[in-house]
C-alpha positions in Angstrom: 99.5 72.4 118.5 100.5 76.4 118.0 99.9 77.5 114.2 100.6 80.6 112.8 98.8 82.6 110.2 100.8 85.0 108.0 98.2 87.3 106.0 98.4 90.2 103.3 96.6 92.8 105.2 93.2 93.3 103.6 89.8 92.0 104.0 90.1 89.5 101.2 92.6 87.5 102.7 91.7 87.4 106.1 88.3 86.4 105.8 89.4 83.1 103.8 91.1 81.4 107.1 88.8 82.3 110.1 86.7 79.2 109.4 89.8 76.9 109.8 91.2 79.0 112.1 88.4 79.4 114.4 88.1 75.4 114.2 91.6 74.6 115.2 90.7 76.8 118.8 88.0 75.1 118.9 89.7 72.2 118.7 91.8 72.6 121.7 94.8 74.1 119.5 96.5 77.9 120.3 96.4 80.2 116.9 98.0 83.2 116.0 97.6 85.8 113.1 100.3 87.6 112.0 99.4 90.9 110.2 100.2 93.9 109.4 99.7 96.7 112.9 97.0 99.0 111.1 94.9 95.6 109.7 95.0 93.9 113.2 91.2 94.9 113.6 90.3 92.3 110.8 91.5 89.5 112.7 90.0 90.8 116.0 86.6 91.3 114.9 87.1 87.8 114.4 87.7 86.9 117.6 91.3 86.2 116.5 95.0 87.0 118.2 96.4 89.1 115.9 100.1 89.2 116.2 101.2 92.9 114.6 104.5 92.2 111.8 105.7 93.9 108.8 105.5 97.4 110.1 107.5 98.5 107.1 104.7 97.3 104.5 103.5 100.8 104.7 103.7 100.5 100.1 101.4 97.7 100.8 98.6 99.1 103.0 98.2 102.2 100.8 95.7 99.8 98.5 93.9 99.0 101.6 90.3 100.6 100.6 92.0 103.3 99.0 89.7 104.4 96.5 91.6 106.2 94.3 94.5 103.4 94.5 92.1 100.4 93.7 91.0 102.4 90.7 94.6 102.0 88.9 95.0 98.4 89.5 95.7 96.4 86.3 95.0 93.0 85.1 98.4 92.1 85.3 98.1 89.6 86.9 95.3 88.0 85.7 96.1 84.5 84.4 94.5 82.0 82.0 96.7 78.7 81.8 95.4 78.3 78.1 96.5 81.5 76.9 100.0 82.0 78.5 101.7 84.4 75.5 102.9 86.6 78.6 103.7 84.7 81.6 107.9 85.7 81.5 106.5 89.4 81.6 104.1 88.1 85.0 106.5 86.0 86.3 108.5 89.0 86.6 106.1 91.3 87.9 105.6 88.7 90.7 108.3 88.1 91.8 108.5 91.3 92.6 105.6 92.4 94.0 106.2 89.2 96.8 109.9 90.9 97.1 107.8 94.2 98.8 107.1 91.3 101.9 110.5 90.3 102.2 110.7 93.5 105.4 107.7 91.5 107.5 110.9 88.3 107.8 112.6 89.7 111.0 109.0 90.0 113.0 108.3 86.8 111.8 111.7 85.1 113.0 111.3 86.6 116.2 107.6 86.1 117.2 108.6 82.1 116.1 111.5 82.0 118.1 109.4 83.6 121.3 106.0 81.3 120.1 107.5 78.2 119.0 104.6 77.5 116.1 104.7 74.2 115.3 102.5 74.8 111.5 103.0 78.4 109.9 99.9 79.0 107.3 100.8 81.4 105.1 99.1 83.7 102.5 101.1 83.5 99.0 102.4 86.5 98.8 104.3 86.0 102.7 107.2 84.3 101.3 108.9 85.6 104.5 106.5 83.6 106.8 108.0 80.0 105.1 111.1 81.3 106.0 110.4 82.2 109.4 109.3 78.7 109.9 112.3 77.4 107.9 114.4 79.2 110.8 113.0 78.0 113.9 111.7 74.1 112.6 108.3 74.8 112.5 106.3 73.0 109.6 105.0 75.6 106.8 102.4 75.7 104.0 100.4 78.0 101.7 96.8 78.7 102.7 95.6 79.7 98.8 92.4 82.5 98.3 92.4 82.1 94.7 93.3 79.9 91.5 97.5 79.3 92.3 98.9 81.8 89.7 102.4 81.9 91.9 102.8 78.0 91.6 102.0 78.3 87.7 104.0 80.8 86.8 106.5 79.1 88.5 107.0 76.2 86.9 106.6 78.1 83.7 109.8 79.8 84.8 111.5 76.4 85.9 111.0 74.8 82.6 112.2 77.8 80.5 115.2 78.3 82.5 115.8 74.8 82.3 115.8 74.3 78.3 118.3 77.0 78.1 120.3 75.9 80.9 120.2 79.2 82.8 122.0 79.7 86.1 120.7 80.8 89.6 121.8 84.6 88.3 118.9 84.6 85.7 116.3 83.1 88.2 114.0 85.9 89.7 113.5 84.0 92.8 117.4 84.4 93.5 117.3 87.8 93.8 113.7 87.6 95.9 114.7 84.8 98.4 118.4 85.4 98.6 118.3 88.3 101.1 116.2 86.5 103.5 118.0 83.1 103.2 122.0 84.5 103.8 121.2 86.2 106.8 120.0 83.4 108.5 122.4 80.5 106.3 119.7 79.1 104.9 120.0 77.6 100.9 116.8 78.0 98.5 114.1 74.9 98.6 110.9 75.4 96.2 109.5 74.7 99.2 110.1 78.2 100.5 108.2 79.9 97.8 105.2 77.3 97.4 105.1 75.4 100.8 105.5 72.3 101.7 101.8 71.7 100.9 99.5 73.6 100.0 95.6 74.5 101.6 93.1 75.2 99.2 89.5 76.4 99.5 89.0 76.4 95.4 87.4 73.7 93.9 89.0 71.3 92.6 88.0 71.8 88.8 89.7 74.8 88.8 92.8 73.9 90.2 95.8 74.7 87.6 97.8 71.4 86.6 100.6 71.4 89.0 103.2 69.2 90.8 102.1 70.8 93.8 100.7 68.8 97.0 97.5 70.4 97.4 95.1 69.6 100.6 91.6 70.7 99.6 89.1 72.6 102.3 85.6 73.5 101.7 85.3 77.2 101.5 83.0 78.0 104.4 81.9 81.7 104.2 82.5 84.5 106.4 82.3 88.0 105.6 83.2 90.1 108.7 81.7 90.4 111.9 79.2 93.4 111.9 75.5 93.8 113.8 72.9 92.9 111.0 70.5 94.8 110.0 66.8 94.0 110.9 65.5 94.2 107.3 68.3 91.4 106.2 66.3 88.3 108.4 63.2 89.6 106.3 61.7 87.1 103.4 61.3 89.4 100.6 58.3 90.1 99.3 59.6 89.9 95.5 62.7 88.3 94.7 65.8 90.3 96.2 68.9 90.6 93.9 72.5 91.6 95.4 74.4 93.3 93.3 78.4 93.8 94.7 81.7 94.7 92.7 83.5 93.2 96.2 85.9 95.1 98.6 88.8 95.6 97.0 90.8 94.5 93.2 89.3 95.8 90.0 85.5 94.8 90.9 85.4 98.5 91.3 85.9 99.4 88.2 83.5 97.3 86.0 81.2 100.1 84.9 83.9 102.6 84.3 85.1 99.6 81.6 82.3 98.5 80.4 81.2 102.8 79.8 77.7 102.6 81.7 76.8 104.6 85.0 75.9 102.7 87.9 73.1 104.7 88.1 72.0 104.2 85.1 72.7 99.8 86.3 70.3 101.1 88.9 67.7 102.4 86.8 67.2 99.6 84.3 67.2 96.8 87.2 64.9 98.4 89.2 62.8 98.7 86.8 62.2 95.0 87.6 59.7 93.3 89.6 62.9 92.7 92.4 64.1 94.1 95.5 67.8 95.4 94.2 70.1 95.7 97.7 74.0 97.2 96.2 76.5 97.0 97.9 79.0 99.4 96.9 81.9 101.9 97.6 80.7 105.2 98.7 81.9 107.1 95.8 79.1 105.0 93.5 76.2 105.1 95.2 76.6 108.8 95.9 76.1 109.0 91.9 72.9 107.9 92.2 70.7 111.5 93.1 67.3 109.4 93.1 66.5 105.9 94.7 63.6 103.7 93.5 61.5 102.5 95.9 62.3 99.3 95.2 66.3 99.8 95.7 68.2 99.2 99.4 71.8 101.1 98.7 74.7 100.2 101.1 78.5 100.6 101.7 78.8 97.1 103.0 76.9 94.2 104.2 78.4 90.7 105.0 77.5 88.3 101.6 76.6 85.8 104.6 74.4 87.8 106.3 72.0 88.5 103.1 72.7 86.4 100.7 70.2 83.5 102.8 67.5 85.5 101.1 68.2 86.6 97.8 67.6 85.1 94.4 70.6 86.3 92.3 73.7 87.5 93.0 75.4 90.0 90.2 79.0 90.6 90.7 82.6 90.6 89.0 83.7 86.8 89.8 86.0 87.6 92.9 86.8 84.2 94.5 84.8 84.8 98.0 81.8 86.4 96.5 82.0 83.1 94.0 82.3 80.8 97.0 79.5 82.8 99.0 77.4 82.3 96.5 78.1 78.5 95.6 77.5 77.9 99.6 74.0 79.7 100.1 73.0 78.0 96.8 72.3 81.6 95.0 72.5 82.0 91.0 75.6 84.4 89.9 75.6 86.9 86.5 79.2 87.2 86.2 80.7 90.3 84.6 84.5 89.0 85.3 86.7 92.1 85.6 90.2 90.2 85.2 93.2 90.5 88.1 93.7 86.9 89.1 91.4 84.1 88.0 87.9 85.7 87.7 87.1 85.1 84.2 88.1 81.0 85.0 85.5 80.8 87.7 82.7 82.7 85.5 83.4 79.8 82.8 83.4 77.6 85.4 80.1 78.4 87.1 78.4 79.1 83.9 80.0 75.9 82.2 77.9 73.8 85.5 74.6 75.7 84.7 74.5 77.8 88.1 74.4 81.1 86.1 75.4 83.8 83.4 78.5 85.0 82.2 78.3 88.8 80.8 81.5 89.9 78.8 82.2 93.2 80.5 82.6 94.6 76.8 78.9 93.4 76.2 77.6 95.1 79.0 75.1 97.4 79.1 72.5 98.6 81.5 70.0 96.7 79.7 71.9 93.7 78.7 72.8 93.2 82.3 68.8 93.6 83.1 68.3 91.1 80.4 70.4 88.7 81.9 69.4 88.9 85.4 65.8 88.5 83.8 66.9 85.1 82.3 68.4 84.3 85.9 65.3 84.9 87.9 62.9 83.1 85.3 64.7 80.6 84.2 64.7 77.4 86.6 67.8 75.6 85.2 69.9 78.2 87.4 68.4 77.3 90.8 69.2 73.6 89.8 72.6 74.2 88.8 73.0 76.4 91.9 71.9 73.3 94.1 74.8 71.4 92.2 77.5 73.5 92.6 76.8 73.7 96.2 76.7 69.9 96.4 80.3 69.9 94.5 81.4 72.4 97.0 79.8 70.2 100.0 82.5 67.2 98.6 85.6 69.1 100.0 86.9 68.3 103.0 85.3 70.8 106.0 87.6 73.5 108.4 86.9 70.2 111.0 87.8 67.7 108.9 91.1 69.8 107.7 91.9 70.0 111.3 92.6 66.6 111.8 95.1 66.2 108.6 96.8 68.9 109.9 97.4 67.3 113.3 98.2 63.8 111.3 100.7 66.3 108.9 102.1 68.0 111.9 102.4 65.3 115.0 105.3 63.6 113.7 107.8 66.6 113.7 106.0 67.5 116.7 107.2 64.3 118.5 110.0 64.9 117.1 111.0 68.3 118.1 109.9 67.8 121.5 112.8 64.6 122.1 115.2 67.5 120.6 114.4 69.7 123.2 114.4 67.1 126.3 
């Protein structure tokens, strides 16, 4: 079997499929990544083909690490399903945002033609990558990083067209997928904006209630593929805290919101009895002129490479640093900075006892060491920690996804393969 992955270029949302797709080559089948040329590097580190498309995206890979970029992101699209007052205004926003992906279509159509994929795997915002597959037969699905905001905004937009009787003129998909479909005479299926199926690595709890076909996967972590650093196979001597605001999104801008220093975060926590290791964007820890003793400061370190040791895990409830945490069994304080479903899966891992939620608008250099005190001391987090992980552990594995693939795929496989003969 050949699958194809089509992936937003940044860290993010490559590191979410090399677990399954390093299982399907090691499962005898032939993978590809499709990315943009100046991101090919994250799927090579991985020992990954990267396949460069979209060379136009260049709008797009401006937010790559960009510090100065990340810093004006919004919480636009940040969604709650139970407060949903401005989901027309997202729905819009959307729909264009995925239109800026819409110039990565004729790469696609032409590495399928050459590769013959039979299962494209795409990220949700490659809308072009289902219609790549569309074009040359291949089967096609969404390979999710996050709670599915597309799909529910979607059928928000469905069912509000649809009391008013609106035509295809007032959709905002018409004007997204029409482009792409006439030039290859291909007519609109929801299926080209949300899949046939989709793959996804959130747990189930969180899923949004959808009349979407959805194939869970365990979330297996992997955080890049640099040479660790000696001290990060040590056993602390006191208990060692990570404290990361991620690699990219609004994580970065948590103290800025919330009106404290991270220096002065760095002060009150190590005033602990911990070993604090921060990992952080150069332009932070540069604001910190003196470094306790007891305080490791970094630019980045893989969350699967350290987190084996540590005993709390402070961060702004980004989906992978979530899942890292859920797998290595480590207690979270949440301060959820909002762009896509963080404040969800703070609720959700404080609601199942593995942790603290922090309203960013409460915090404060000492309320955040006040909370990572109750964290360390208080054994009810370790024990909802294990139980996360053992909810986690209940999802189908990379492995495991493998074979429903195969079962999903081999039909139209046999299929294809009389056509040709």
């Amino acid at each position: 079997m050949r699958v194809l992955f089509s992936v937003f270029p940044a860290t993010a949302h490559v590191h979410p499929i090399v677990p399954l797709a390093w299982a399907l080559q090691n499962a005898g089948h032939e993978v590809r990544v499709a990315i943009h040329p100046d991101a090919t590097d994250l799927v090579t580190e991985a020992g990954l083909a990267a396949v460069p498309a979209g060379g136009r995206l260049e709008n797009v890979m401006e937010w790559n690490d960009n510090f100065e970029k990340l810093e004006s992101l919004t919480d636009f699209m940040s969604l709650d399903a139970e407060h949903d007052d401005t989901w027309a205004e997202q729905w819009r926003g959307s729909t264009g945002m995925l239109s800026l992906f819409t110039p990565m279509l004729d790469d696609l159509v032409d590495f399928c033609e050459r590769w013959r994929p039979d299962l494209v795997l795409w990220d949700p915002f490659c809308v072009a990558a289902g219609v790549a597959a569309k074009v040359t037969g291949a089967r096609h699905a969404r390979f999710l990083w996050g709670q599915d905001n597309i799909g529910w905004l979607r059928a928000k937009s469905r069912a509000a067209l649809a009391e008013r009787g609106a035509g295809a003129d007032e959709d905002p998909v018409t004007a997204l997928m029409s482009p792409m479909l006439e030039a290859h005479g291909l007519d609109f299926t929801e299926d080209l904006l949300l899949g046939e199926w989709s793959i996804d690595p959130m747990p189930a709890a969180l899923r949004l209630p959808l009349d979407v076909s959805y194939e869970s996967i365990r979330r297996v972590p992997y955080n890049g593929n640099l040479a660790p650093q000696p001290w990060m196979h040590d056993r602390p001597e006191r208990p060692r805290v990570l404290l990361t605001l991620g690699v990219g999104g609004r994580g970065r801008q948590l103290f800025r919101e919330a009106g404290v220093t991270f220096a002065e975060v760095v002060a009150a926590l190590s005033e602990l009895d911990i070993e604090l290791i921060a990992t952080l964007h150069a332009k932070h820890l540069d604001t910190v002129r003196e470094v306790p003793d007891n305080v490791r400061l970094v630019e980045y370190v893989p969350l699967n490479y350290v987190l084996p040791t540590c005993t709390a895990l402070i961060h702004h409830g980004g989906g992978g640093t979530f899942a890292a945490a859920v797998a290595h069994r480590v207690p979270q304080l949440i301060s959820p900075m909002p762009m896509w479903g963080e404040a969800i899966t703070a609720r959700y891992m404080a609601d199942r006892g593995a942790g603290l939620l922090l309203d960013p608008e409460a915090l404060t250099a000492r309320t955040l060491q006040q909370h990572l005190t109750r964290v360390l001391t208080e054994p009810s987090f370790t024990e909802g920690a294990d139980l996360l992980h053992q909810e986690m552990l209940a999802a189908p594995s990379p492995h495991d996804m493998v074979r429903r693939l195969e079962s999903l795929v081999q039909p139209q496989r046999v299929q294809r393969r009389a056509v040709t003969l």
